[in-house]
C-alpha positions as CSV (number, residue, x, y, z in Angstrom):
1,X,-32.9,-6.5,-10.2
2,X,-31.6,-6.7,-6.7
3,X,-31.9,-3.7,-4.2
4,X,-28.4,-2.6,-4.1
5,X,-28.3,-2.7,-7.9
6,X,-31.7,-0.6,-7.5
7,X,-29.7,1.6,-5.5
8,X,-26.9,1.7,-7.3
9,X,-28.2,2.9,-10.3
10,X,-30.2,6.0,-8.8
11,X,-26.9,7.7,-8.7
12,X,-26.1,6.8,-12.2
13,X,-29.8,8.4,-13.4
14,X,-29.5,11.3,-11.2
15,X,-25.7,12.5,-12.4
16,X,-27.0,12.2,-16.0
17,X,-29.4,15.0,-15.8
18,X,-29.8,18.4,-13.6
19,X,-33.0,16.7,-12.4
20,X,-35.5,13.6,-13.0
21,X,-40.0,13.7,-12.9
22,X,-40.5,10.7,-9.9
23,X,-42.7,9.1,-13.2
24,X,-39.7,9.0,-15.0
25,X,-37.6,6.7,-12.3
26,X,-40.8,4.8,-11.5
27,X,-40.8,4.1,-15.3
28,X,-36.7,3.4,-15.5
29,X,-36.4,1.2,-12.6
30,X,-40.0,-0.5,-13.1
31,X,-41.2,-0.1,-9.7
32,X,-44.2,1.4,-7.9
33,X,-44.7,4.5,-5.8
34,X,-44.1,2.4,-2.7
35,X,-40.8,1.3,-3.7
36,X,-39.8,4.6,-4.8
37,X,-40.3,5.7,-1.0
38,X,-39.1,3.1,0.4
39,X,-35.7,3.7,-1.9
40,X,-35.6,7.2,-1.0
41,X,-36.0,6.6,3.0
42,X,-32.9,4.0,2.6
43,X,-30.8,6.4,0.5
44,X,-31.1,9.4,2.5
45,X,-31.8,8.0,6.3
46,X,-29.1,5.0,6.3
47,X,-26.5,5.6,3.3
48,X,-26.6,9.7,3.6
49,X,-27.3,9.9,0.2
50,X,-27.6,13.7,-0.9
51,X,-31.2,13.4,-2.9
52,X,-33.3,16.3,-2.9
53,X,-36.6,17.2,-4.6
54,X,-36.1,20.7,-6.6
55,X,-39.5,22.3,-6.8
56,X,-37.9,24.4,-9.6
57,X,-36.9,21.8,-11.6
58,X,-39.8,19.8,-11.0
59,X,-37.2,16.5,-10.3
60,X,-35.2,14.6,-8.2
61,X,-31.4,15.7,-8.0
62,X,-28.2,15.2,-6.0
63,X,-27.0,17.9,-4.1
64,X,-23.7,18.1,-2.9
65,X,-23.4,20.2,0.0
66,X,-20.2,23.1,-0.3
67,X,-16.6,21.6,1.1
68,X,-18.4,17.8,2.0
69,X,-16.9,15.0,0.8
70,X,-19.5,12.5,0.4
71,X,-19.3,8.6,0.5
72,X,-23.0,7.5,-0.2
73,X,-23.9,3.5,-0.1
74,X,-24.7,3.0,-3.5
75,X,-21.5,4.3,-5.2
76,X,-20.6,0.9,-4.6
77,X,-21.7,-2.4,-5.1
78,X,-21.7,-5.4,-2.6
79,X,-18.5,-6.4,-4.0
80,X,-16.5,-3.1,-3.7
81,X,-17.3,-3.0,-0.3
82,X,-16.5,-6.0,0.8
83,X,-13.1,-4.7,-1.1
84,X,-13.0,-1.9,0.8
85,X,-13.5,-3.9,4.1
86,X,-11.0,-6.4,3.2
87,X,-8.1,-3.6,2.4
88,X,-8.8,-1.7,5.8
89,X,-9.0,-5.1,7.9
90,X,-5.5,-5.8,6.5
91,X,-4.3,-2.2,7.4
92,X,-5.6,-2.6,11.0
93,X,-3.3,-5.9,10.8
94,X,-0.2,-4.2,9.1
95,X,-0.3,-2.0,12.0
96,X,-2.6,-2.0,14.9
97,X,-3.2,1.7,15.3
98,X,-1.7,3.2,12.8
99,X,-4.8,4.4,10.7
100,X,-7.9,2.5,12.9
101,X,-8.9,6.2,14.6
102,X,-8.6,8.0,11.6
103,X,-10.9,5.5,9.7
104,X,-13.1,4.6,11.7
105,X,-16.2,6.8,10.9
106,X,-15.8,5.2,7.3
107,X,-15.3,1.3,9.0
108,X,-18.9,2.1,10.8
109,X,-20.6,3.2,7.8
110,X,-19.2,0.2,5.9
111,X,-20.4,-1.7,8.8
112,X,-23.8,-0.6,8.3
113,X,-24.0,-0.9,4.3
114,X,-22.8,-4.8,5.0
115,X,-25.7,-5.6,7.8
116,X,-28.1,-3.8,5.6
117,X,-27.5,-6.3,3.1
118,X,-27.5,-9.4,5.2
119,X,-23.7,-10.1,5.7
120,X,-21.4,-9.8,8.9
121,X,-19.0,-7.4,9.4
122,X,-17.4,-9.3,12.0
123,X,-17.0,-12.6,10.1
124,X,-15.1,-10.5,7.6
125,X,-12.5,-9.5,10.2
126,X,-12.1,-13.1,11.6
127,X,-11.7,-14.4,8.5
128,X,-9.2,-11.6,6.4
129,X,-5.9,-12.1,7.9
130,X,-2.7,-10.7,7.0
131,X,0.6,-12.9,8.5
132,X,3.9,-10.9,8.8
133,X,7.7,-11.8,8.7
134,X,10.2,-9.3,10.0
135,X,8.3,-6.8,10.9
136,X,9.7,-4.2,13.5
137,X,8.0,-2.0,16.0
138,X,6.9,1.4,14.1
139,X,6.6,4.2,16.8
140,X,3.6,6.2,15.3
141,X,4.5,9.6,16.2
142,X,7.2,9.1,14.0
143,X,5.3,7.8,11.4
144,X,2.9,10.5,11.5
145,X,5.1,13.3,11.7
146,X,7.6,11.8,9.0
147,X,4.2,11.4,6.9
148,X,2.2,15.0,7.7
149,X,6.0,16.0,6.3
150,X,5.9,14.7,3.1
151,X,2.6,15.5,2.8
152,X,2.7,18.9,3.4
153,X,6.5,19.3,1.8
154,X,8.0,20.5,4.9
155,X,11.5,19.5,6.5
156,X,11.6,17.0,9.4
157,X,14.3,17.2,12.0
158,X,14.5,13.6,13.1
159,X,16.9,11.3,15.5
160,X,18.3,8.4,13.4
161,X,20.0,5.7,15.1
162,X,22.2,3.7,12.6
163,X,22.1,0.0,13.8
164,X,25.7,-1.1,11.8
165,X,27.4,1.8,13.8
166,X,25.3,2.0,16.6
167,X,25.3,6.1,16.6
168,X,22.0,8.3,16.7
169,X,22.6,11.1,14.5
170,X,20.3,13.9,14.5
171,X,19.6,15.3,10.9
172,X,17.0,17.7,9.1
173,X,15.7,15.6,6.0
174,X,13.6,16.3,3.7
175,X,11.0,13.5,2.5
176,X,9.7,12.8,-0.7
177,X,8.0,9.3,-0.6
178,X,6.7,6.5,2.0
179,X,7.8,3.1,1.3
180,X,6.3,0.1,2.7
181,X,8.5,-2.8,1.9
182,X,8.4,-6.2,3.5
183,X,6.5,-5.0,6.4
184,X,8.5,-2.5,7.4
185,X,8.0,1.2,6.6
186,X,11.1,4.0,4.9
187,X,11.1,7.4,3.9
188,X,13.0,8.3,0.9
189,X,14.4,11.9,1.6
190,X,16.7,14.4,0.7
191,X,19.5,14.4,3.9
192,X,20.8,18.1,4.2
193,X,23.6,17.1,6.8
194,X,24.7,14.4,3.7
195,X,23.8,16.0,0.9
196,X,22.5,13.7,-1.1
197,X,18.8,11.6,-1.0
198,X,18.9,8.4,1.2
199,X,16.3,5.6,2.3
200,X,15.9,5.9,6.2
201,X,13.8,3.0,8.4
202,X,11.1,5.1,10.1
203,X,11.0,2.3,12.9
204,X,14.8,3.3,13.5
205,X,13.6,7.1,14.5
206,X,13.6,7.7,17.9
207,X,12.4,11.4,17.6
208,X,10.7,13.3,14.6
209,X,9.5,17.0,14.8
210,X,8.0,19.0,11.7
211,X,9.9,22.0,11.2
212,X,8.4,25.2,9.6
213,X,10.5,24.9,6.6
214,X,9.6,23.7,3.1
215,X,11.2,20.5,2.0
216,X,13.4,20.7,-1.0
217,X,12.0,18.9,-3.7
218,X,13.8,16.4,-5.7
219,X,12.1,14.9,-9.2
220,X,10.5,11.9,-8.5
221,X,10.5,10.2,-11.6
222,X,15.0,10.5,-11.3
223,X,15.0,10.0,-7.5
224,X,12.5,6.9,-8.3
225,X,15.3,5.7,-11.4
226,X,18.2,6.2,-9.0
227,X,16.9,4.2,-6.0
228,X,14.9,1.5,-7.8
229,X,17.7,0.9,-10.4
230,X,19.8,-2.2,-7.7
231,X,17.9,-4.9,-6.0
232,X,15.9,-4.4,-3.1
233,X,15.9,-1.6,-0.2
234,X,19.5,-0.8,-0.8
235,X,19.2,0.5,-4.6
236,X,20.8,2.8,-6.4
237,X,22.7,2.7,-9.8
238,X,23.2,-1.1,-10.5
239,X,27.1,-1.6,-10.3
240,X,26.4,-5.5,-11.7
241,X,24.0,-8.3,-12.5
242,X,23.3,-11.2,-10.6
243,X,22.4,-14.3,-12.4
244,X,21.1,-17.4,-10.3
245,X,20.4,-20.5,-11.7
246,X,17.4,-22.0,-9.3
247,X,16.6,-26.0,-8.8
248,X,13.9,-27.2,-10.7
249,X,12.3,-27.8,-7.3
250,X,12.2,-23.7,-6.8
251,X,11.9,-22.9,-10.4
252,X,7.8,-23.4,-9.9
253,X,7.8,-20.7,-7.3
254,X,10.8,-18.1,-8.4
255,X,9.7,-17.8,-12.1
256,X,6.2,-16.3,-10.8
257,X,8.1,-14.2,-8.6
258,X,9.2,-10.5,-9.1
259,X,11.9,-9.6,-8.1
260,X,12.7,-6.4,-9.8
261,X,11.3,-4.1,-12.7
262,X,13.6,-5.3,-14.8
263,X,14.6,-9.0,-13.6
264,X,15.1,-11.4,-16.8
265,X,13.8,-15.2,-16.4
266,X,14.8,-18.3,-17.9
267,X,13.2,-22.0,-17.8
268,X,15.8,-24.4,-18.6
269,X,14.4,-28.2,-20.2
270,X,15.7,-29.7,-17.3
271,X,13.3,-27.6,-15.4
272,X,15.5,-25.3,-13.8
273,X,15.7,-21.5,-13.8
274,X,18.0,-19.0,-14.1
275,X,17.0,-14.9,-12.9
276,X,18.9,-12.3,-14.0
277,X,18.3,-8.6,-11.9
278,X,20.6,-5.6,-11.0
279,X,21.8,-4.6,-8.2
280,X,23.9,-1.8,-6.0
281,X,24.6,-3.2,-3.0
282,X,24.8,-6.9,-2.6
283,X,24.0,-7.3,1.1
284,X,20.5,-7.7,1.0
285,X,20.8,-10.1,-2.3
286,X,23.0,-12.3,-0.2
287,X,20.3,-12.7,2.7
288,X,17.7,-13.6,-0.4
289,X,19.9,-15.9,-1.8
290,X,21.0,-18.0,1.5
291,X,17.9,-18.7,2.1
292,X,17.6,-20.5,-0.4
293,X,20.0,-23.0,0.7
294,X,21.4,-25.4,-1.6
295,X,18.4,-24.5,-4.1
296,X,20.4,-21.6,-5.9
297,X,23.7,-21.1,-7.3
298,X,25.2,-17.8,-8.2
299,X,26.4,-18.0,-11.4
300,X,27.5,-14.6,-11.7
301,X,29.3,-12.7,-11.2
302,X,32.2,-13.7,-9.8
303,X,32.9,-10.8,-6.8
304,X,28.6,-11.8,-5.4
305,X,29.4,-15.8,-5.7
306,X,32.8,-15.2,-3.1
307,X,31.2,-13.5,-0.9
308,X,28.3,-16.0,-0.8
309,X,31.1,-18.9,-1.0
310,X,32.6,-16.8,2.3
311,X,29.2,-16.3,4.0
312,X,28.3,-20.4,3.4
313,X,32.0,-21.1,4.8
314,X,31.2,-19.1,8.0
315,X,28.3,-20.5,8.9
316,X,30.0,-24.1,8.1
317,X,32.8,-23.1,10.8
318,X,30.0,-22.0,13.3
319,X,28.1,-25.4,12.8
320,X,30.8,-27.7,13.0
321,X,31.9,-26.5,16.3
């Protein structure tokens, strides 16, 4: 058995029972006295592990002190920290700042469970790395303010600036989720100048202050249904269905692809393949489309392929100057 299996299962033994003879884990684990305090000077000096001896009891036992929140070494095994190293590297990358101070008494202590057991922390980070397309700046004061909101169910009075009219409305909202979609960062909210729930871009708030007012809540599970019905960031009720017919040269890549919950796929013999998704507001669908070039047709329906047909014949007018 390796030592952080070892150590891994004294939290398993000790959880079982309100306490545990030292003969009795000598005997379970199959090593000597030496070992044993060897294990116990690892557990409690370098992984904070809560082991006590009860005189009482006549055991070993964890003991969790009141209101702590403990993270001891060998809850986890070598590959669920490695996990957890990998996810928070990628965080640092999402956004540079936006969690590092907060967690970075947990990034030293993973630190240290990784060098105990031979491995570099700092190789990790060189060689995790999470590349980005799109994203915008986040201010973080936003962020965090729009977040401690939702968190705590209060209202936010935030500056929104509207980049299709250019205006900066100030609104009170109320949020109810954080979404993180293609590298960019909205809060779902219920607007009280609009009445109504609407998806805001936290990078385009230029001010955000917590008011002392609770947030009115809106049901999830309909708000969720409502938005996530249409394709992509704009949803909403779906007003159609797209279907797109893909080349066979894109069919190995799109068919894996989701696109939405409840997207229908097609292979063709020929090797093509044709997707089938709702949507509420085709502006976004277009952009996902174009880029696709002359690897997709819109087969339906009719209004979506004009106004792909329109967007193509724009762009041919502005390269054949």
């Amino acid at each position: 058995m390796s030592e952080i299996d070892r150590l891994y299962r004294y939290k398993t033994m000790l959880s079982s029972r309100r306490a545990m003879p030292r003969d009795d884990i000598l005997n379970e684990l199959e090593i000597s006295p030496a070992t044993f305090k060897r294990d116990l000077a690892k557990l409690r000096d370098r992984l904070n592990s809560p082991i006590v001896f009860d005189r009482d009891l006549g055991g070993y036992r964890l003991e969790k002190p009141d209101n702590a929140t403990e993270l001891p070494g060998f809850w986890f095994s070598q590959d669920e920290i490695l996990a957890l190293m990998t996810i928070q590297t990628m965080i640092e990358q999402l956004n540079p700042g936006l969690l590092g101070p907060k967690l970075q008494p947990l990034r030293k202590r993973l630190d240290d469970m990784l060098t105990h057991q031979g491995l570099d922390p700092q190789l990790l980070t060189q060689r995790v790395r999470a590349v980005h397309a799109g994203k915008r700046h986040l201010p973080l004061a936003a962020f965090e303010h729009v977040a401690k909101a939702t968190f705590e169910r209060k209202q936010v009075r935030i500056q929104h600036h509207n980049r299709l009219s250019g205006q900066t409305l100030e609104r009170d909202i109320s949020p109810q989720q954080l979404i993180h979609y293609r590298d960019n960062w909205y809060a779902d909210a219920w607007c009280h100048l609009r009445k109504e729930v609407r998806s805001f871009s936290i990078d385009a708030i230029q001010n955000a202050t917590v008011l002392d007012k609770d947030a009115k809540d809106i049901d999830l599970q309909a708000m969720r249904q409502q938005l996530d019905g249409g394709y992509g960031i704009f949803g909403g009720s779906p007003k159609d269905w797209a279907e797109l017919r893909f080349s066979a040269a894109r069919a190995g890549w799109v068919q894996h692809e989701s696109w939405h919950p409840q997207q229908q796929g097609l292979l063709h013999p020929d090797g093509s393949y044709t997707l089938r998704l709702p949507y509420a507001d085709e502006r976004e669908l277009i952009g996902d489309i174009l880029r696709f070039g002359a690897e997709v047709e819109v087969l339906k329906p009719a209004a979506l392929r004009h106004k792909v047909q329109a967007e193509i014949a724009r762009m041919a007018a502005l390269y054949g100057r």
